[in-house]
C-alpha positions as a Markdown table, in Angstrom:
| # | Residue | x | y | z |
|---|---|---|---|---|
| 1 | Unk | 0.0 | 0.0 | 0.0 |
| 2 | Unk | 2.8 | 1.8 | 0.9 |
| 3 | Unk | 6.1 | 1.3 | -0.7 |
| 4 | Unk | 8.9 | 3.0 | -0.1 |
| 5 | Unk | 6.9 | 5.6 | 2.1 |
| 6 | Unk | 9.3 | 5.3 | 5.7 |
| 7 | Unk | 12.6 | 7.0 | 6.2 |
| 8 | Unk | 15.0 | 6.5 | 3.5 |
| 9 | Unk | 13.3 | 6.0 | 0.7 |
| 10 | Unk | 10.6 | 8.0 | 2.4 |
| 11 | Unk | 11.4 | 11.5 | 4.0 |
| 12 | Unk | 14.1 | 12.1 | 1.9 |
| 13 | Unk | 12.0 | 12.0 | -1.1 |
| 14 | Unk | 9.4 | 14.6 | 0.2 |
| 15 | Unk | 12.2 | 16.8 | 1.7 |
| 16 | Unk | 13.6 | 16.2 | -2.1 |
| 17 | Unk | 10.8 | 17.4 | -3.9 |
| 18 | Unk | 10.0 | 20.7 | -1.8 |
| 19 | Unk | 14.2 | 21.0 | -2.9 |
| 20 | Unk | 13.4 | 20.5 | -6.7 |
| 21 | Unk | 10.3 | 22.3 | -6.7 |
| 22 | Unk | 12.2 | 24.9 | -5.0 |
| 23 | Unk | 15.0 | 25.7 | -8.3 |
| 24 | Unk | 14.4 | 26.3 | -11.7 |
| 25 | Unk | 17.3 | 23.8 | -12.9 |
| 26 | Unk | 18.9 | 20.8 | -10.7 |
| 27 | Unk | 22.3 | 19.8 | -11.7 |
| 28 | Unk | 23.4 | 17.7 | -8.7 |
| 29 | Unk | 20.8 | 15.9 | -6.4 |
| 30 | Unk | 22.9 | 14.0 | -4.1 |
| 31 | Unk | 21.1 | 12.0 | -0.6 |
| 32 | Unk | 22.3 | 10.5 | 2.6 |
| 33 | Unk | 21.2 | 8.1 | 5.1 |
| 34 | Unk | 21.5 | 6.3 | 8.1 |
| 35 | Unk | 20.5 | 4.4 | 11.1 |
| 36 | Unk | 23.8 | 3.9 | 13.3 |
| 37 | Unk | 24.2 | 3.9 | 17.1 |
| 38 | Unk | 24.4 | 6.9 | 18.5 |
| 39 | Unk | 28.5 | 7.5 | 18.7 |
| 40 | Unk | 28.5 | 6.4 | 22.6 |
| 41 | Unk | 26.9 | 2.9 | 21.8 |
| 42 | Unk | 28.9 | 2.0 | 18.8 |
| 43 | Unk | 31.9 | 0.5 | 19.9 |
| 44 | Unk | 31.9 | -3.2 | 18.7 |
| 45 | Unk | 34.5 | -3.9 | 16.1 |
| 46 | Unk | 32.3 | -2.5 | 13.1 |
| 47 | Unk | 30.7 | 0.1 | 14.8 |
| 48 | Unk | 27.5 | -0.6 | 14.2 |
| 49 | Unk | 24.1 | -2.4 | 15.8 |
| 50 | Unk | 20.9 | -3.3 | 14.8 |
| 51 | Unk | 18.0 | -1.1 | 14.5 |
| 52 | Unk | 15.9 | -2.5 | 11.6 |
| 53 | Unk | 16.1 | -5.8 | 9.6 |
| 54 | Unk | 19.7 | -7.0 | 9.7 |
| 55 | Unk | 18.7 | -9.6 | 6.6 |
| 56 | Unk | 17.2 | -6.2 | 5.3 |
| 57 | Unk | 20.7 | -4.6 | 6.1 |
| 58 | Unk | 22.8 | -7.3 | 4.7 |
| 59 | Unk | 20.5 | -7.6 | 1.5 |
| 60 | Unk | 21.1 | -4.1 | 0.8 |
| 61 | Unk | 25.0 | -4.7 | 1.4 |
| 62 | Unk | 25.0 | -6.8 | -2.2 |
| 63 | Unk | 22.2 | -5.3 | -4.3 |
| 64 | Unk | 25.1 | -2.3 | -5.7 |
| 65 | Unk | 24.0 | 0.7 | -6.7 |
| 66 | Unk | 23.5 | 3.4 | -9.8 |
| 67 | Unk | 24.5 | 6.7 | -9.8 |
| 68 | Unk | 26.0 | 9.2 | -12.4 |
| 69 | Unk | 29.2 | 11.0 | -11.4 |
| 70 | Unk | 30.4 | 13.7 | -13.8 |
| 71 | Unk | 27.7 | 13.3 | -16.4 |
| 72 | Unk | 28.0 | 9.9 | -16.7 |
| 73 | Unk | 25.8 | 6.9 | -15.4 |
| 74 | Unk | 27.8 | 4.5 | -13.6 |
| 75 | Unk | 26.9 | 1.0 | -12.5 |
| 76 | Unk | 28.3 | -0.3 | -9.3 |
| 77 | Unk | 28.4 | -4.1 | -8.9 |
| 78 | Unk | 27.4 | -5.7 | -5.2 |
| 79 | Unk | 31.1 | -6.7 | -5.1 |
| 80 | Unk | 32.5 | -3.1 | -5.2 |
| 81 | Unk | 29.4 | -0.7 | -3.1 |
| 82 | Unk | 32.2 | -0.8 | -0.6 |
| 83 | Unk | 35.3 | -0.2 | -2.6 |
| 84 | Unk | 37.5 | 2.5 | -1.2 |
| 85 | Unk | 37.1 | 4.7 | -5.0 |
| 86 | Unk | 33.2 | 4.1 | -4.4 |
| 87 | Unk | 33.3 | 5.4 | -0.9 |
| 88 | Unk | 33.9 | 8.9 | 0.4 |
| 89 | Unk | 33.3 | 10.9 | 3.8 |
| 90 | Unk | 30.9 | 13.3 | 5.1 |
| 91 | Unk | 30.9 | 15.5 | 8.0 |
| 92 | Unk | 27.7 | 15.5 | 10.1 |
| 93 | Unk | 27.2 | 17.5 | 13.2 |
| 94 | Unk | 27.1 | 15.3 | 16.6 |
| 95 | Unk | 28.6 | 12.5 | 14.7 |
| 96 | Unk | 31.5 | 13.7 | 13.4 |
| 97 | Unk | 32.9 | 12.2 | 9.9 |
| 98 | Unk | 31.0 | 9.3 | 8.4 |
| 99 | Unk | 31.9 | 7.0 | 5.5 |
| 100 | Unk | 29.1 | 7.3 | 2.8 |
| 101 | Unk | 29.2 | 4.3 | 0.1 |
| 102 | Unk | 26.8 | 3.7 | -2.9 |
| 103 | Unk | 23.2 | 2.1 | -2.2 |
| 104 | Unk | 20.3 | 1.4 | -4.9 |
| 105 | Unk | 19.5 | 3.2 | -7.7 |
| 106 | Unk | 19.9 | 7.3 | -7.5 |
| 107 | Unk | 19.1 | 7.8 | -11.6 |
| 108 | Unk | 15.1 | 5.5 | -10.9 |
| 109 | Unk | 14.5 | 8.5 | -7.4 |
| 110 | Unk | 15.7 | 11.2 | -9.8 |
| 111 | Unk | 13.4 | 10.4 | -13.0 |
| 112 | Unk | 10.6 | 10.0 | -9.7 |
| 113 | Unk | 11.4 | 13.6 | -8.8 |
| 114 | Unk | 10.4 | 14.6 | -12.8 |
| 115 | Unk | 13.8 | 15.9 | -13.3 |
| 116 | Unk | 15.5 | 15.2 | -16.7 |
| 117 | Unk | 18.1 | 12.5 | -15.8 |
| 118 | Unk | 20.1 | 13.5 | -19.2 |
| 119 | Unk | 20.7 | 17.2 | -17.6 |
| 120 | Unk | 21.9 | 16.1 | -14.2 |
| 121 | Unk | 25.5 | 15.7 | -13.5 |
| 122 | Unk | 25.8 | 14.1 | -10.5 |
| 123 | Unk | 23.2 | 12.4 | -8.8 |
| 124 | Unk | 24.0 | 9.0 | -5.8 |
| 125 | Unk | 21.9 | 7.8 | -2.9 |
| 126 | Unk | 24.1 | 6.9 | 0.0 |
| 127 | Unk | 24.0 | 5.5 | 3.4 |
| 128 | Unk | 26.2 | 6.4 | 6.1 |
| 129 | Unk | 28.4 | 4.6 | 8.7 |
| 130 | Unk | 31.2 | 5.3 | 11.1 |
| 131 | Unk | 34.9 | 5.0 | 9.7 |
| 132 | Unk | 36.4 | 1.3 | 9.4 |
| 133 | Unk | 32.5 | 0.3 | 8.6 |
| 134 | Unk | 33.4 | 0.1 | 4.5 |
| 135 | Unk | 36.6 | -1.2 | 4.5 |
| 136 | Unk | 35.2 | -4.8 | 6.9 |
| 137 | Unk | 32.6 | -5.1 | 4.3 |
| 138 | Unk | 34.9 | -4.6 | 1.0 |
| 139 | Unk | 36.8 | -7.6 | 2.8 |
| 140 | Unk | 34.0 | -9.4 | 3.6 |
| 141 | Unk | 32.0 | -9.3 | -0.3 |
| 142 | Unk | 36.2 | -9.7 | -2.0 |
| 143 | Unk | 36.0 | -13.0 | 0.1 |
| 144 | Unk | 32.6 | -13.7 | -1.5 |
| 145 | Unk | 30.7 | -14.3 | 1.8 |
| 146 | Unk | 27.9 | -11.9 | 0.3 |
| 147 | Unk | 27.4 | -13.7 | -2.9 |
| 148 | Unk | 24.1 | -15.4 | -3.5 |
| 149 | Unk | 25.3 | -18.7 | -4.4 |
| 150 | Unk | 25.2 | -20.8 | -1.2 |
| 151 | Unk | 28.0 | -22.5 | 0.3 |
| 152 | Unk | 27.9 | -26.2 | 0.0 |
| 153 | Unk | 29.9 | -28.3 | 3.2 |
| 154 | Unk | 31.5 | -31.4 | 2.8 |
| 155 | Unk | 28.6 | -33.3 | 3.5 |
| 156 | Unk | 26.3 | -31.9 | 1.1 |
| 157 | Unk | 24.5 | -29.7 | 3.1 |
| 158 | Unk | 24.0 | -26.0 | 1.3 |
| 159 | Unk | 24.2 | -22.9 | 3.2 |
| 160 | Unk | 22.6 | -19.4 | 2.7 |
| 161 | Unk | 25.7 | -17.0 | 3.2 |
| 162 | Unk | 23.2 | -14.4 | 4.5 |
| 163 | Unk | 21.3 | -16.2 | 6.5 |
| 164 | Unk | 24.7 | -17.1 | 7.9 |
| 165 | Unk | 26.2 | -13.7 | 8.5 |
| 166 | Unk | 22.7 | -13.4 | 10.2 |
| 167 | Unk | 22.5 | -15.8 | 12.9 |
| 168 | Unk | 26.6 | -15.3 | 13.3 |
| 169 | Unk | 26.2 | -11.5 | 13.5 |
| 170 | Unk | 22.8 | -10.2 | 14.8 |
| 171 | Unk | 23.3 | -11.8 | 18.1 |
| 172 | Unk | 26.3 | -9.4 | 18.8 |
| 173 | Unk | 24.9 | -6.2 | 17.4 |
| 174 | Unk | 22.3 | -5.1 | 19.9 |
| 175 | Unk | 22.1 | -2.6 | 21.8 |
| 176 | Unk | 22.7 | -2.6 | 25.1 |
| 177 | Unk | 20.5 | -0.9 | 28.7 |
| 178 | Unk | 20.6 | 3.1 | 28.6 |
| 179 | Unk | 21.9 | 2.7 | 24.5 |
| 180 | Unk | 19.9 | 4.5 | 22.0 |
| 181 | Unk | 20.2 | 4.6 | 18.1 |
| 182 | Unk | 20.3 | 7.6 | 15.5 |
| 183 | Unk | 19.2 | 8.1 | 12.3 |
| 184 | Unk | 20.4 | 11.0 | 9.7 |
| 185 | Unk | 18.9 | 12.0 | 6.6 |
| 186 | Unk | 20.9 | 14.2 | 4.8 |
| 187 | Unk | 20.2 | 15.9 | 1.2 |
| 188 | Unk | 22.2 | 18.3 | -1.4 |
| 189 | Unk | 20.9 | 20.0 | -4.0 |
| 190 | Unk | 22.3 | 22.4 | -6.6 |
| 191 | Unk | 20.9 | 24.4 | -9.7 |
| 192 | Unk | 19.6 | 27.6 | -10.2 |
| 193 | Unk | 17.3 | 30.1 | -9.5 |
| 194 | Unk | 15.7 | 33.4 | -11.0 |
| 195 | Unk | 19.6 | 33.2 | -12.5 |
| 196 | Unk | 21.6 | 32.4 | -9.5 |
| 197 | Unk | 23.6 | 29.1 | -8.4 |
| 198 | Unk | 21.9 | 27.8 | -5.8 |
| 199 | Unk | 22.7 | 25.2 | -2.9 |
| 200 | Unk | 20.3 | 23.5 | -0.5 |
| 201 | Unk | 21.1 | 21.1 | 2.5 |
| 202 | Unk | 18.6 | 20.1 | 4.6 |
| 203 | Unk | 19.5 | 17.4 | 7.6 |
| 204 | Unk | 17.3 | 15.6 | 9.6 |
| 205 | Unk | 18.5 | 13.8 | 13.0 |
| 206 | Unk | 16.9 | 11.7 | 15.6 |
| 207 | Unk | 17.9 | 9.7 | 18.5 |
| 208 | Unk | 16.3 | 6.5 | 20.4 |
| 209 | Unk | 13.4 | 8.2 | 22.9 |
| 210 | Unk | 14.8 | 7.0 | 26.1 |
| 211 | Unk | 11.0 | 8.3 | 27.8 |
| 212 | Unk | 8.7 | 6.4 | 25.2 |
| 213 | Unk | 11.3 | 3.6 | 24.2 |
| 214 | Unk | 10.9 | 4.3 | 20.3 |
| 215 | Unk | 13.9 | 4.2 | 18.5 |
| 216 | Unk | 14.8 | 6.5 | 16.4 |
| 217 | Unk | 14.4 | 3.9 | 13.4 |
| 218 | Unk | 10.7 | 3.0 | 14.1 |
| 219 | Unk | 10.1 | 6.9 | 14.9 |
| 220 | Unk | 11.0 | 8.3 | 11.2 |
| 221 | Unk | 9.4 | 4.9 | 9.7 |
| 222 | Unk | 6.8 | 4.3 | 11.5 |
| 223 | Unk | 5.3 | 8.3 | 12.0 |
| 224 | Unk | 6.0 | 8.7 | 7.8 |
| 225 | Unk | 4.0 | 5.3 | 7.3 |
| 226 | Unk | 1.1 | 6.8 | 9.4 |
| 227 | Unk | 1.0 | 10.3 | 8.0 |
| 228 | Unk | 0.6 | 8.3 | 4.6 |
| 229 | Unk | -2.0 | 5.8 | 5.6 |
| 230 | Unk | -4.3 | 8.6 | 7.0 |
| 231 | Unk | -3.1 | 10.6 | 3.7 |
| 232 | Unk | -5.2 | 8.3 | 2.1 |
């Protein structure tokens, strides 16, 4: 009923079309997203924990991604989303620098804003993560442990590699008493208007509602599914 209607694609793509609606030409749409613990909570050895579907999570970690960098479309295979010449870093306030790498398909949410794809020059959907995130996972999918062929034992027995990073990985990602998690949204858009390059930035934080006990995941998914349903 409602596809991608929660945070990211969700938000972002209403806070994206008050942007576009906003300029008379777009050149450069560019959008960032994440739900990571908040900086005191994320100190396991990949510096993150779960606060949505970790298959969700992992599926997303070898579906690649499309963007167009410099005028040019460019496809991004599962294997390389966490390359180091795919990934670069952004500076958010209360976080500090986060690693942003490609995720899905930026040139599909640009022809859904009604821009002309063929005038944009850069365009990218990203998610971000603390530093030393990227560089685990490039190991991980250059050992193939994200590929979707399973693993077949010795005895026979085939095994789903994500269902395997799953049960070997969820476990030890939780968050602990008094923890809370964060999400960021995070969009930049350039063109012109009445004449005049323009820029526009527009952030969105939350953190876990210690008082309630929402996190801040089910907060900007949960409250956008909502406003839609009774929308319609």
């Amino acid at each position: 009923i409602l596809p991608e209607f929660g945070m990211d694609p969700g938000i972002d793509l209403v806070l994206l079309g008050e942007a576009v609606r906003g300029l008379d030409e777009v050149t450069d749409v560019v959008s960032y997203g994440a739900g990571i613990p908040e900086p005191e909570a994320a100190g396991n050895p990949i510096h993150y924990k779960v606060s949505w579907s970790f298959a969700g999570v992992l599926r997303a970690y070898r579906r690649g991604a499309r963007i167009k960098r410099d005028g040019r479309v460019v496809d991004i295979l599962p294997v390389a989303q966490f390359h180091p010449d795919n990934v670069h870093r952004v500076e958010v306030a209360g976080f500090g620098t986060l690693e942003a790498y490609p995720n899905g398909d930026a040139v599909h949410f640009a022809e859904m804003l009604g821009l002309d794809v063929s005038r944009i020059r850069n365009t990218g959907r990203y998610s971000l993560r603390y530093p030393g995130h990227c560089r685990f996972w490039n190991t991980v999918a250059g050992l193939g442990l994200l590929d979707e062929e399973p693993i077949v034992l010795d005895d026979g027995t085939a095994v789903d590699r994500i269902a395997y990073l799953r049960a070997a990985l969820e476990p030890r990602l939780q968050y602990g008493p008094g923890e809370r998690d964060a999400a960021i949204l995070r969009n930049e858009v350039t063109g012109t208007r009445r004449g005049r390059r323009v820029r526009v930035v527009q952030q969105v934080r939350d953190w876990g509602d210690r008082e309630s006990g929402l996190t801040a995941m089910s907060r900007l998914v949960g409250f956008t599914a909502s406003i839609g349903a009774q929308m319609l």
